[in-house]
N, C-alpha and C positions, 0 to 999 in steps of 0.2 A: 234096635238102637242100643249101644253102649252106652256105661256110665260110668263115671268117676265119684266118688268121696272126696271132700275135703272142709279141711273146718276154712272159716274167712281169714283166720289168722296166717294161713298157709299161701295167703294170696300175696299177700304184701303185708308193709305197716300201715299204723291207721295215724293217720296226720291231720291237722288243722292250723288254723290261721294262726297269726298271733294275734293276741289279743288288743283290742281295739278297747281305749278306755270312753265313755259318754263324753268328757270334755274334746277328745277329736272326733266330735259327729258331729253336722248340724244338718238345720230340716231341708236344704239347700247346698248343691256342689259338685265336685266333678264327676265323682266315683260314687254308685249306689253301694249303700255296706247293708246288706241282710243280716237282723235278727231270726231269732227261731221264728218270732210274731208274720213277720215276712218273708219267710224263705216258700221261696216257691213261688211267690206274689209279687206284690207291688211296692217296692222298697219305699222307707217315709222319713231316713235319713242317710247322708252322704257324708264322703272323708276326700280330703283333698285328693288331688291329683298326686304332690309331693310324696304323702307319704304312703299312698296306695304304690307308687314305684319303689320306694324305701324297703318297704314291708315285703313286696313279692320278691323280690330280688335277692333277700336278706333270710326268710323266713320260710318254713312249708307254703307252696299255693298250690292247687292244682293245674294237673295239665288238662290242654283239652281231652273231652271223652271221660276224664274220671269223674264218677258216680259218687256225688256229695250226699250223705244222710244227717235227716235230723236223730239227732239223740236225744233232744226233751223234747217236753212238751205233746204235740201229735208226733209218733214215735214212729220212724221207718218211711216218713215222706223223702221221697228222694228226685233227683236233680242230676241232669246230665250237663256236666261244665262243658259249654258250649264256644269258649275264648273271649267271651266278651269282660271290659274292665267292670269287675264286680268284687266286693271285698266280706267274707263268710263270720260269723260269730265264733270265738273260737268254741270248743270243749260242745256245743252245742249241733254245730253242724262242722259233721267229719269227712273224712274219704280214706278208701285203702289205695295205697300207692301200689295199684295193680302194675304188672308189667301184660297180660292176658294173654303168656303164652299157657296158661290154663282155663284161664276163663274171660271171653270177652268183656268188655264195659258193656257193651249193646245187651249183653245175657245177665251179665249183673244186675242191670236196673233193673231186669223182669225178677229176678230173683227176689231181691228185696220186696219185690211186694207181694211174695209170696210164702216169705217168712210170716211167722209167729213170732215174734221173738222175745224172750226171754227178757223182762225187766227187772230193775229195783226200783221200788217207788220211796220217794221221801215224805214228808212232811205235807209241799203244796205239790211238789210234779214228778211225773213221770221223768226216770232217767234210764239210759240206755250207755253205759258206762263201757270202755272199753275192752276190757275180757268178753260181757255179755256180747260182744262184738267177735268178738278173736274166735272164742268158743262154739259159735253157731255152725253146726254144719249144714253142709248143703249138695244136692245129687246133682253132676252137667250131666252132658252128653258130649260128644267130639267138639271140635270147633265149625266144621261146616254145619251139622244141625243148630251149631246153638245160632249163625249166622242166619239157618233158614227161619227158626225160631223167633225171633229178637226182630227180623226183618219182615215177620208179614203181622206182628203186632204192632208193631212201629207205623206200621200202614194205616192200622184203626187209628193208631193215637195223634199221625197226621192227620189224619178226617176231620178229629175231633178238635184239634188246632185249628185248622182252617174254621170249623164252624167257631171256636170260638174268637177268632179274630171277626169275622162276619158279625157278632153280636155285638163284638166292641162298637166296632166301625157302626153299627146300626143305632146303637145306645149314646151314639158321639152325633151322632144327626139330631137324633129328639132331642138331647140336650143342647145343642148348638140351637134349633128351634126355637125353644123354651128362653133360652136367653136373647133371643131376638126383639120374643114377642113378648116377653116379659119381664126382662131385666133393661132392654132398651126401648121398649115398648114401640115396637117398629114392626109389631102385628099390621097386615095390610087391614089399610080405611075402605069405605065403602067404594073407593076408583079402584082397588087394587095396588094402592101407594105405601109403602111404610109410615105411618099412624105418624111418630114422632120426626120421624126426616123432613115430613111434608108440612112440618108446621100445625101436626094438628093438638086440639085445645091441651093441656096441662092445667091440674087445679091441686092446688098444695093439702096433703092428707095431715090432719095433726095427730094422729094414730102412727101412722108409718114413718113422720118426720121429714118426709119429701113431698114430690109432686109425680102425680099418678094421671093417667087418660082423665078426663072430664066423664063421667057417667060409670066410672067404675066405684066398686064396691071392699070393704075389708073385709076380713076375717080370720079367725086364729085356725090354727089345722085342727082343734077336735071340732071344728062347724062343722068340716068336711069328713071326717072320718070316722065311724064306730073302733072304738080300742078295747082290744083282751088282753090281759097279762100274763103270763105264760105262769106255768102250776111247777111245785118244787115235786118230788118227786122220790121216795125214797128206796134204798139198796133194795131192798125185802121187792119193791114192784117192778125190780127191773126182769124181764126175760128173754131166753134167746130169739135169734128173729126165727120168725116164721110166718103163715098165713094168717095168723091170728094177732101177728103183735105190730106197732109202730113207731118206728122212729120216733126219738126223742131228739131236737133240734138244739145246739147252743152255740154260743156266741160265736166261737170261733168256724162255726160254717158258715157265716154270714161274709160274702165278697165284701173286698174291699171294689174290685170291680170285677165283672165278669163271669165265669161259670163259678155255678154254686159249688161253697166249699167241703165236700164229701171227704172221711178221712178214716182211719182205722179203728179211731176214739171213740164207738156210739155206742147207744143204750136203745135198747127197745123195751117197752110196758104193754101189757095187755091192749086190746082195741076195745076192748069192753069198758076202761077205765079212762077213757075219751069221749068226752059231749062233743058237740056238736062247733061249739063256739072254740073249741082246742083242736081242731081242726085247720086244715090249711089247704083254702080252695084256689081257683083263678084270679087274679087281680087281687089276691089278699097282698099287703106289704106284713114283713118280716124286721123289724128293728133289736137290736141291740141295745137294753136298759141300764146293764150295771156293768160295770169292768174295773179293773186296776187302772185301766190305761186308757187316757183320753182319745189316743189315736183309733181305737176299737168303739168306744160308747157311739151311739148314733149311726153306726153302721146298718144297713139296710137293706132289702132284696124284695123286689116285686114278682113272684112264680107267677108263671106265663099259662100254667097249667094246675088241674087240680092235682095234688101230691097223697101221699098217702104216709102225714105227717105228722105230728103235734111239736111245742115249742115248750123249751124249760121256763123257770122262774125269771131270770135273767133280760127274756125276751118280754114283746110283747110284739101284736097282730093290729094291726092296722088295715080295715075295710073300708077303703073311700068308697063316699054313694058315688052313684055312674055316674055322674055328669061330670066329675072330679077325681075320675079315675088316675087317669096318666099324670093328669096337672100336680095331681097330691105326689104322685111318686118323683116325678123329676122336679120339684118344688125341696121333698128331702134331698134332694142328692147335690142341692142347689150347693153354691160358696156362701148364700146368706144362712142359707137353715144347720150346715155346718160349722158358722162362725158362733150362731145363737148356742149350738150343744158346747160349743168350747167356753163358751163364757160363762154358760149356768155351771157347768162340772168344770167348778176353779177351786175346789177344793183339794186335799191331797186323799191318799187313800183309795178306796175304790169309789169309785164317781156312781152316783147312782142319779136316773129320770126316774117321775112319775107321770104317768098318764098325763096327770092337771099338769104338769109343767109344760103343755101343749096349749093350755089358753094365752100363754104369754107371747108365743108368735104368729106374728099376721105375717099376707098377703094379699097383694095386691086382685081384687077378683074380676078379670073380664064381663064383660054382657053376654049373654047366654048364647048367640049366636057364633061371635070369634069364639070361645070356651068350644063350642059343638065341634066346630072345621076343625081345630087344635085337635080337640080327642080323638076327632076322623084318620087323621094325618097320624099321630103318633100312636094309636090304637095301631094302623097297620103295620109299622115298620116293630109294634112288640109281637104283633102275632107271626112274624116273620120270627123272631128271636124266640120266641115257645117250639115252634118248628125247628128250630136249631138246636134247643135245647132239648127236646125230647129225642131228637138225633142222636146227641151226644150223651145220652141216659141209654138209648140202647145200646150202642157202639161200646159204653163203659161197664154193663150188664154183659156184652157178647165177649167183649176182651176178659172181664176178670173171671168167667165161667169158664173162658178156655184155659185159662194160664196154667192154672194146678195139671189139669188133664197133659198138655203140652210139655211142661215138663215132668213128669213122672212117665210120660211115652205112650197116655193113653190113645192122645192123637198126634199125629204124625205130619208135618207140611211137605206137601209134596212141590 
Protein backbone atom coordinates (compact mmCIF):
# COMPACT_ATOMS: atom_id res chain seq x y z
CA UNK A 1 0.00 0.00 0.00
CA UNK A 2 1.15 3.46 -1.05
CA UNK A 3 1.13 6.80 0.74
CA UNK A 4 1.03 10.17 0.46
CA UNK A 5 1.97 13.28 2.91
CA UNK A 6 0.18 16.12 3.24
CA UNK A 7 -0.55 18.85 5.67
CA UNK A 8 -4.80 19.68 5.91
CA UNK A 9 -4.06 22.85 4.82
CA UNK A 10 -3.27 21.44 1.29
CA UNK A 11 -6.58 20.10 1.17
CA UNK A 12 -8.75 23.11 0.85
CA UNK A 13 -9.75 26.22 2.98
CA UNK A 14 -11.15 25.93 6.31
CA UNK A 15 -14.48 27.72 6.44
CA UNK A 16 -17.36 28.33 8.83
CA UNK A 17 -20.71 29.69 9.32
CA UNK A 18 -21.41 33.14 9.75
CA UNK A 19 -22.07 34.10 12.86
CA UNK A 20 -25.37 33.58 14.47
CA UNK A 21 -25.93 36.25 17.27
CA UNK A 22 -28.28 34.76 20.71
CA UNK A 23 -30.84 37.37 19.97
CA UNK A 24 -31.54 35.28 16.48
CA UNK A 25 -32.01 31.88 18.32
CA UNK A 26 -34.83 30.66 20.29
CA UNK A 27 -35.69 27.40 22.24
CA UNK A 28 -38.17 26.76 19.45
CA UNK A 29 -38.35 26.93 15.20
CA UNK A 30 -37.53 25.99 11.93
CA UNK A 31 -33.85 25.39 11.56
CA UNK A 32 -31.84 23.55 14.48
CA UNK A 33 -28.55 25.92 15.05
CA UNK A 34 -25.76 23.71 16.80
CA UNK A 35 -23.54 24.97 19.53
CA UNK A 36 -20.24 23.36 20.40
CA UNK A 37 -22.57 22.25 23.62
CA UNK A 38 -24.58 20.40 20.94
CA UNK A 39 -22.85 19.47 18.04
CA UNK A 40 -22.95 16.19 17.43
CA UNK A 41 -26.35 15.86 19.71
CA UNK A 42 -29.48 17.13 20.29
CA UNK A 43 -29.80 20.80 19.29
CA UNK A 44 -31.77 23.06 22.26
CA UNK A 45 -32.16 26.17 20.03
CA UNK A 46 -33.32 27.23 16.52
CA UNK A 47 -33.02 30.17 13.88
CA UNK A 48 -35.76 30.99 11.48
CA UNK A 49 -36.25 29.51 8.27
CA UNK A 50 -35.67 33.29 6.76
CA UNK A 51 -32.57 33.69 7.76
CA UNK A 52 -31.04 30.17 7.66
CA UNK A 53 -31.79 30.69 3.63
CA UNK A 54 -30.19 34.26 3.87
CA UNK A 55 -27.17 32.93 5.57
CA UNK A 56 -26.36 29.80 3.36
CA UNK A 57 -26.79 31.43 0.26
CA UNK A 58 -24.83 34.63 1.20
CA UNK A 59 -22.16 33.00 3.29
CA UNK A 60 -19.70 29.71 3.72
CA UNK A 61 -22.08 26.45 4.31
CA UNK A 62 -21.13 23.18 3.73
CA UNK A 63 -21.67 20.95 1.03
CA UNK A 64 -22.98 17.60 1.66
CA UNK A 65 -20.21 15.11 2.65
CA UNK A 66 -17.86 17.71 4.15
CA UNK A 67 -16.52 16.77 7.40
CA UNK A 68 -17.50 19.49 10.13
CA UNK A 69 -14.91 19.64 13.32
CA UNK A 70 -15.34 20.96 16.57
CA UNK A 71 -12.44 23.33 17.42
CA UNK A 72 -13.37 24.12 21.27
CA UNK A 73 -14.30 22.60 23.82
CA UNK A 74 -14.28 18.43 23.32
CA UNK A 75 -11.72 19.00 20.51
CA UNK A 76 -11.76 16.92 17.10
CA UNK A 77 -15.41 15.59 17.56
CA UNK A 78 -16.46 15.42 14.10
CA UNK A 79 -19.69 15.21 11.83
CA UNK A 80 -20.33 14.21 8.36
CA UNK A 81 -22.90 17.05 6.69
CA UNK A 82 -25.37 14.89 5.72
CA UNK A 83 -27.81 18.01 3.62
CA UNK A 84 -30.09 18.23 6.24
CA UNK A 85 -31.39 22.17 7.21
CA UNK A 86 -29.01 22.62 10.10
CA UNK A 87 -27.14 25.87 10.89
CA UNK A 88 -23.14 25.45 12.76
CA UNK A 89 -21.46 27.93 15.45
CA UNK A 90 -19.16 29.88 13.63
CA UNK A 91 -15.22 29.85 14.65
CA UNK A 92 -16.21 26.87 16.71
CA UNK A 93 -17.30 24.26 14.42
CA UNK A 94 -15.30 24.28 11.00
CA UNK A 95 -14.77 22.40 7.80
CA UNK A 96 -12.10 22.13 4.96
CA UNK A 97 -13.60 22.93 1.68
CA UNK A 98 -12.32 19.56 0.48
CA UNK A 99 -12.64 19.20 -3.34
CA UNK A 100 -11.14 15.03 -2.42
CA UNK A 101 -9.51 14.65 -5.45
CA UNK A 102 -6.76 13.77 -2.67
CA UNK A 103 -8.35 12.80 0.03
CA UNK A 104 -12.02 11.56 0.43
CA UNK A 105 -14.54 12.99 3.03
CA UNK A 106 -15.43 9.18 3.89
CA UNK A 107 -11.30 9.03 4.97
CA UNK A 108 -11.19 12.24 6.33
CA UNK A 109 -13.62 11.58 9.01
CA UNK A 110 -11.59 8.46 9.91
CA UNK A 111 -8.58 10.67 9.97
CA UNK A 112 -9.62 13.19 12.37
CA UNK A 113 -10.23 10.84 14.83
CA UNK A 114 -7.18 9.60 14.63
CA UNK A 115 -5.31 12.64 15.06
CA UNK A 116 -3.67 13.97 18.21
CA UNK A 117 -3.82 17.19 17.66
CA UNK A 118 -2.11 19.91 18.45
CA UNK A 119 -3.80 22.78 20.77
CA UNK A 120 -3.71 26.15 22.43
CA UNK A 121 -5.45 26.19 25.50
CA UNK A 122 -6.77 29.48 27.00
CA UNK A 123 -8.00 30.63 30.17
CA UNK A 124 -11.40 28.34 30.57
CA UNK A 125 -11.11 26.08 26.92
CA UNK A 126 -9.58 24.22 24.91
CA UNK A 127 -9.02 25.85 21.29
CA UNK A 128 -8.13 24.37 18.14
CA UNK A 129 -7.51 27.54 16.01
CA UNK A 130 -6.93 27.46 12.43
CA UNK A 131 -3.15 27.11 11.61
CA UNK A 132 -3.21 24.18 14.35
CA UNK A 133 -5.58 23.10 11.69
CA UNK A 134 -3.74 23.97 8.30
CA UNK A 135 -0.42 22.62 10.06
CA UNK A 136 -1.38 19.09 10.96
CA UNK A 137 -0.20 16.53 8.82
CA UNK A 138 -1.42 13.34 7.86
CA UNK A 139 -0.32 9.78 5.71
CA UNK A 140 -3.43 8.45 2.99
CA UNK A 141 -3.14 5.81 0.77
CA UNK A 142 -4.63 5.91 -2.89
CA UNK A 143 -8.31 6.67 -3.26
CA UNK A 144 -9.58 3.00 -3.68
CA UNK A 145 -7.94 1.95 -0.35
CA UNK A 146 -9.07 4.79 1.46
CA UNK A 147 -12.75 3.88 -0.09
CA UNK A 148 -12.01 0.29 1.06
CA UNK A 149 -10.98 1.71 4.24
CA UNK A 150 -13.60 4.31 5.31
CA UNK A 151 -16.29 1.77 3.85
CA UNK A 152 -16.00 -1.21 6.17
CA UNK A 153 -15.65 1.10 9.12
CA UNK A 154 -18.59 2.86 8.16
CA UNK A 155 -20.08 -0.60 8.62
CA UNK A 156 -19.30 -0.88 12.44
CA UNK A 157 -20.53 2.74 12.78
CA UNK A 158 -23.77 1.80 11.08
CA UNK A 159 -24.39 -1.08 13.53
CA UNK A 160 -23.72 1.04 16.03
CA UNK A 161 -26.50 3.77 14.66
CA UNK A 162 -28.81 1.29 14.30
CA UNK A 163 -28.45 0.10 17.90
CA UNK A 164 -28.54 3.33 18.99
CA UNK A 165 -31.75 4.38 17.23
CA UNK A 166 -33.22 0.92 18.87
CA UNK A 167 -32.32 2.43 22.32
CA UNK A 168 -34.10 5.61 21.51
CA UNK A 169 -37.06 3.95 20.12
CA UNK A 170 -37.02 1.53 23.43
CA UNK A 171 -36.33 4.64 26.11
CA UNK A 172 -39.38 6.38 24.00
CA UNK A 173 -41.73 3.35 24.97
CA UNK A 174 -40.91 3.47 28.94
CA UNK A 175 -41.13 6.94 28.81
CA UNK A 176 -44.45 7.10 27.01
CA UNK A 177 -45.37 4.26 29.68
CA UNK A 178 -44.48 6.35 32.57
CA UNK A 179 -46.63 9.13 31.38
CA UNK A 180 -49.57 7.02 30.88
CA UNK A 181 -49.41 5.53 34.06
CA UNK A 182 -48.22 8.27 35.87
CA UNK A 183 -48.73 11.61 34.50
CA UNK A 184 -52.28 10.57 33.30
CA UNK A 185 -52.71 8.05 35.81
CA UNK A 186 -54.36 5.58 33.33
CA UNK A 187 -52.20 2.72 34.81
CA UNK A 188 -54.63 -0.34 34.25
CA UNK A 189 -57.28 -0.89 37.52
CA UNK A 190 -57.91 -4.18 38.75
CA UNK A 191 -60.44 -5.05 35.27
CA UNK A 192 -57.56 -4.18 33.19
CA UNK A 193 -59.19 -0.57 32.32
CA UNK A 194 -57.15 2.74 32.52
CA UNK A 195 -57.33 3.79 36.22
CA UNK A 196 -58.40 7.39 35.26
CA UNK A 197 -60.44 7.06 31.92
CA UNK A 198 -62.67 4.57 33.84
CA UNK A 199 -63.68 6.99 36.22
CA UNK A 200 -61.67 5.50 38.89
CA UNK A 201 -61.50 7.32 42.48
CA UNK A 202 -59.13 10.79 42.44
CA UNK A 203 -58.42 12.46 45.98
CA UNK A 204 -56.80 16.01 46.02
CA UNK A 205 -52.86 15.66 47.55
CA UNK A 206 -52.10 18.99 49.43
CA UNK A 207 -48.28 18.18 49.08
CA UNK A 208 -48.52 17.85 45.16
CA UNK A 209 -51.29 20.59 44.85
CA UNK A 210 -53.35 18.20 42.71
CA UNK A 211 -55.29 15.11 42.74
CA UNK A 212 -53.71 11.75 42.65
CA UNK A 213 -55.32 7.81 42.63
CA UNK A 214 -57.18 7.39 45.97
CA UNK A 215 -54.72 5.08 48.04
CA UNK A 216 -51.48 6.45 46.61
CA UNK A 217 -48.81 7.75 48.48
CA UNK A 218 -45.95 10.89 48.25
CA UNK A 219 -42.50 11.20 48.50
CA UNK A 220 -39.60 13.29 47.70
CA UNK A 221 -36.69 11.45 45.45
CA UNK A 222 -34.08 11.00 48.38
CA UNK A 223 -36.93 8.50 49.95
CA UNK A 224 -36.28 6.57 47.11
CA UNK A 225 -32.72 6.84 46.43
CA UNK A 226 -29.07 6.60 48.17
CA UNK A 227 -26.86 9.70 46.76
CA UNK A 228 -22.85 10.05 46.43
CA UNK A 229 -21.30 13.08 45.29
CA UNK A 230 -18.68 12.80 42.95
CA UNK A 231 -14.76 13.56 44.60
CA UNK A 232 -12.65 16.59 42.86
CA UNK A 233 -9.69 15.15 41.97
CA UNK A 234 -6.33 16.67 41.45
CA UNK A 235 -3.63 17.12 38.35
CA UNK A 236 -0.75 15.26 40.52
CA UNK A 237 -3.76 11.95 40.53
CA UNK A 238 -4.40 11.93 37.21
CA UNK A 239 -2.63 8.83 35.20
CA UNK A 240 -2.49 7.25 31.90
CA UNK A 241 -5.11 4.52 31.22
CA UNK A 242 -4.22 1.33 31.86
CA UNK A 243 -5.25 -1.95 33.86
CA UNK A 244 -4.80 -0.25 36.82
CA UNK A 245 -6.60 3.06 36.32
CA UNK A 246 -10.23 4.49 35.78
CA UNK A 247 -12.02 6.68 34.14
CA UNK A 248 -12.91 9.75 35.47
CA UNK A 249 -16.58 10.75 34.35
CA UNK A 250 -17.93 14.67 33.82
CA UNK A 251 -20.56 16.40 32.95
CA UNK A 252 -20.26 16.76 29.59
CA UNK A 253 -20.54 12.71 29.11
CA UNK A 254 -23.69 12.68 30.48
CA UNK A 255 -26.55 12.38 27.18
CA UNK A 256 -28.78 14.65 26.57
CA UNK A 257 -30.26 11.43 25.26
CA UNK A 258 -29.11 8.37 23.99
CA UNK A 259 -25.56 6.62 23.75
CA UNK A 260 -23.36 7.64 26.41
CA UNK A 261 -21.16 10.48 25.72
CA UNK A 262 -17.45 9.21 25.37
CA UNK A 263 -14.88 11.85 23.90
CA UNK A 264 -11.26 12.57 23.61
CA UNK A 265 -11.24 14.86 26.82
CA UNK A 266 -10.79 12.07 29.81
CA UNK A 267 -8.79 11.61 32.79
CA UNK A 268 -7.96 8.44 34.49
CA UNK A 269 -6.75 8.06 38.57
CA UNK A 270 -5.46 5.13 40.00
CA UNK A 271 -8.24 2.34 40.97
CA UNK A 272 -6.68 2.11 44.22
CA UNK A 273 -7.98 5.66 45.01
CA UNK A 274 -11.74 4.48 44.48
CA UNK A 275 -13.93 3.21 47.29
CA UNK A 276 -16.56 1.51 46.65
CA UNK A 277 -19.35 3.98 46.88
CA UNK A 278 -17.21 6.05 43.74
CA UNK A 279 -17.86 3.38 41.83
CA UNK A 280 -20.57 2.86 39.19
CA UNK A 281 -22.63 -0.30 38.97
CA UNK A 282 -25.91 -1.60 37.19
CA UNK A 283 -29.00 0.69 37.78
CA UNK A 284 -26.84 3.22 39.39
CA UNK A 285 -28.21 6.81 37.91
CA UNK A 286 -25.51 9.47 36.84
CA UNK A 287 -26.69 13.15 37.18
CA UNK A 288 -25.06 16.40 36.42
CA UNK A 289 -24.70 18.94 39.71
CA UNK A 290 -23.08 22.08 38.60
CA UNK A 291 -22.75 23.82 35.31
CA UNK A 292 -22.65 27.13 33.65
CA UNK A 293 -25.61 26.31 31.77
CA UNK A 294 -29.03 25.45 32.69
CA UNK A 295 -29.49 23.41 29.67
CA UNK A 296 -26.77 20.73 30.95
CA UNK A 297 -27.53 20.84 35.03
CA UNK A 298 -29.81 17.90 35.72
CA UNK A 299 -28.82 15.97 33.07
CA UNK A 300 -28.84 12.14 33.70
CA UNK A 301 -27.90 8.50 32.55
CA UNK A 302 -29.04 5.29 34.09
CA UNK A 303 -25.95 2.33 32.97
CA UNK A 304 -27.47 -0.56 32.03
CA UNK A 305 -24.45 -2.43 33.10
CA UNK A 306 -21.66 -2.39 35.63
CA UNK A 307 -18.84 0.08 34.24
CA UNK A 308 -15.53 0.41 35.27
CA UNK A 309 -15.98 3.99 36.20
CA UNK A 310 -15.95 6.64 38.94
CA UNK A 311 -17.51 10.34 38.67
CA UNK A 312 -15.94 14.03 39.30
CA UNK A 313 -17.07 16.57 41.69
CA UNK A 314 -19.67 18.13 39.44
CA UNK A 315 -21.51 14.80 39.38
CA UNK A 316 -23.18 12.90 41.72
CA UNK A 317 -24.70 8.77 41.79
CA UNK A 318 -27.96 8.11 42.38
CA UNK A 319 -28.82 4.32 43.61
CA UNK A 320 -32.63 3.93 43.76
CA UNK A 321 -33.70 0.81 46.21
CA UNK A 322 -35.14 -1.91 43.74
CA UNK A 323 -38.48 -1.49 44.10
CA UNK A 324 -37.96 2.15 42.61
CA UNK A 325 -35.60 1.38 40.20
CA UNK A 326 -36.80 2.37 36.70
CA UNK A 327 -39.67 4.68 38.33
CA UNK A 328 -36.87 6.92 39.83
CA UNK A 329 -35.03 6.98 36.57
CA UNK A 330 -37.84 7.88 34.14
CA UNK A 331 -39.43 10.02 37.03
CA UNK A 332 -35.77 12.35 36.37
CA UNK A 333 -36.04 12.43 32.90
CA UNK A 334 -39.67 13.32 33.41
CA UNK A 335 -40.93 17.34 32.00
CA UNK A 336 -41.99 17.78 35.83
CA UNK A 337 -38.57 16.93 37.57
CA UNK A 338 -36.87 18.82 34.60
CA UNK A 339 -39.05 21.95 35.05
CA UNK A 340 -38.28 21.71 39.24
CA UNK A 341 -34.10 21.81 38.14
CA UNK A 342 -35.04 24.82 36.00
CA UNK A 343 -36.70 26.63 38.64
CA UNK A 344 -34.25 25.88 41.60
CA UNK A 345 -31.06 26.97 39.20
CA UNK A 346 -32.65 30.67 38.46
CA UNK A 347 -29.82 32.00 39.33
CA UNK A 348 -27.10 33.41 36.89
CA UNK A 349 -23.46 31.96 36.95
CA UNK A 350 -22.95 28.38 37.34
CA UNK A 351 -26.00 26.70 38.72
CA UNK A 352 -25.22 24.60 41.25
CA UNK A 353 -27.81 21.14 43.11
CA UNK A 354 -27.13 19.70 46.36
CA UNK A 355 -28.17 16.46 47.27
CA UNK A 356 -30.81 18.07 50.03
CA UNK A 357 -32.32 19.95 47.14
CA UNK A 358 -33.89 16.52 46.37
CA UNK A 359 -36.15 16.73 49.48
CA UNK A 360 -38.02 19.37 47.88
CA UNK A 361 -39.53 17.13 44.96
CA UNK A 362 -42.22 14.77 45.34
CA UNK A 363 -44.05 12.10 43.58
CA UNK A 364 -46.89 10.70 43.14
CA UNK A 365 -46.23 6.89 44.62
CA UNK A 366 -48.28 3.81 43.32
CA UNK A 367 -49.40 0.70 45.53
CA UNK A 368 -46.70 -1.66 45.52
CA UNK A 369 -48.34 -3.98 43.16
CA UNK A 370 -48.85 -1.56 39.90
CA UNK A 371 -45.15 -0.11 40.96
CA UNK A 372 -43.90 -4.27 40.72
CA UNK A 373 -45.73 -4.86 36.91
CA UNK A 374 -44.30 -1.10 35.87
CA UNK A 375 -40.73 -2.32 36.97
CA UNK A 376 -41.45 -5.76 35.34
CA UNK A 377 -42.34 -3.96 31.94
CA UNK A 378 -39.71 -1.43 31.82
CA UNK A 379 -36.96 -3.42 33.59
CA UNK A 380 -37.22 -5.49 30.25
CA UNK A 381 -37.21 -3.21 27.57
CA UNK A 382 -33.77 -1.47 29.62
CA UNK A 383 -32.10 -4.65 29.74
CA UNK A 384 -32.83 -4.83 26.09
CA UNK A 385 -30.89 -1.29 25.79
CA UNK A 386 -27.71 -2.67 28.25
CA UNK A 387 -27.45 -5.39 25.46
CA UNK A 388 -27.48 -2.69 22.98
CA UNK A 389 -25.25 -0.84 24.63
CA UNK A 390 -22.71 -3.09 25.42
CA UNK A 391 -22.86 -4.00 21.62
CA UNK A 392 -21.99 -0.62 20.92
CA UNK A 393 -18.95 -0.60 23.61
CA UNK A 394 -17.63 -3.39 21.71
CA UNK A 395 -18.13 -2.38 18.13
CA UNK A 396 -16.53 1.17 19.46
CA UNK A 397 -13.39 -0.67 21.31
CA UNK A 398 -13.20 -2.99 17.69
CA UNK A 399 -13.36 0.20 15.53
CA UNK A 400 -10.90 2.58 17.34
CA UNK A 401 -8.29 -0.37 17.93
CA UNK A 402 -8.43 -0.94 14.22
CA UNK A 403 -8.17 2.62 12.96
CA UNK A 404 -4.51 3.61 13.86
CA UNK A 405 -3.52 -0.14 12.45
CA UNK A 406 -5.77 0.58 9.08
CA UNK A 407 -4.28 3.46 8.40
CA UNK A 408 -0.64 3.25 8.86
CA UNK A 409 -1.10 -0.25 6.52
CA UNK A 410 -0.75 -2.59 9.38
CA UNK A 411 -3.91 -4.13 8.27
CA UNK A 412 -5.22 -4.21 5.13
CA UNK A 413 -9.36 -4.67 4.00
CA UNK A 414 -9.60 -6.99 1.71
Amino acid sequence: MEFKKYKLGELGDICMCKRIMKAETAETGDVPFYKIGTFGGTPDVYISKELFNTYKNKFSFPKVGDVLISAAGTIGRSVIYNGEEAYFQDSNIVWIDNDETKVLNSFLFYIYKNIRWKISTGSTILRLYNDNIRETEIIVPNIEDQRSISGFLSTIDDKITLNTRMNAELEAMAKQLYDYWFVQFDFPDENGKPYKSSDGKMVYNETLKREIPEGWEVKNLNQMVESFRGVTYNKEDLVLESEDSILVLRGNNIPSSGQFAYDSNVAYIPKGMVSNEQRINKGDIIITMSSGSKEHIGKCFMFQRDSDHTFGAFLSKFVPYEEYRYFVYLSMLSDFFKAFVKTTCNGTGINNLTNDTFNNVYFPIPDANTLKVFESITGSLYNKVGLCQKQNNDLTHLRDSLLPMLMNGQVIVE
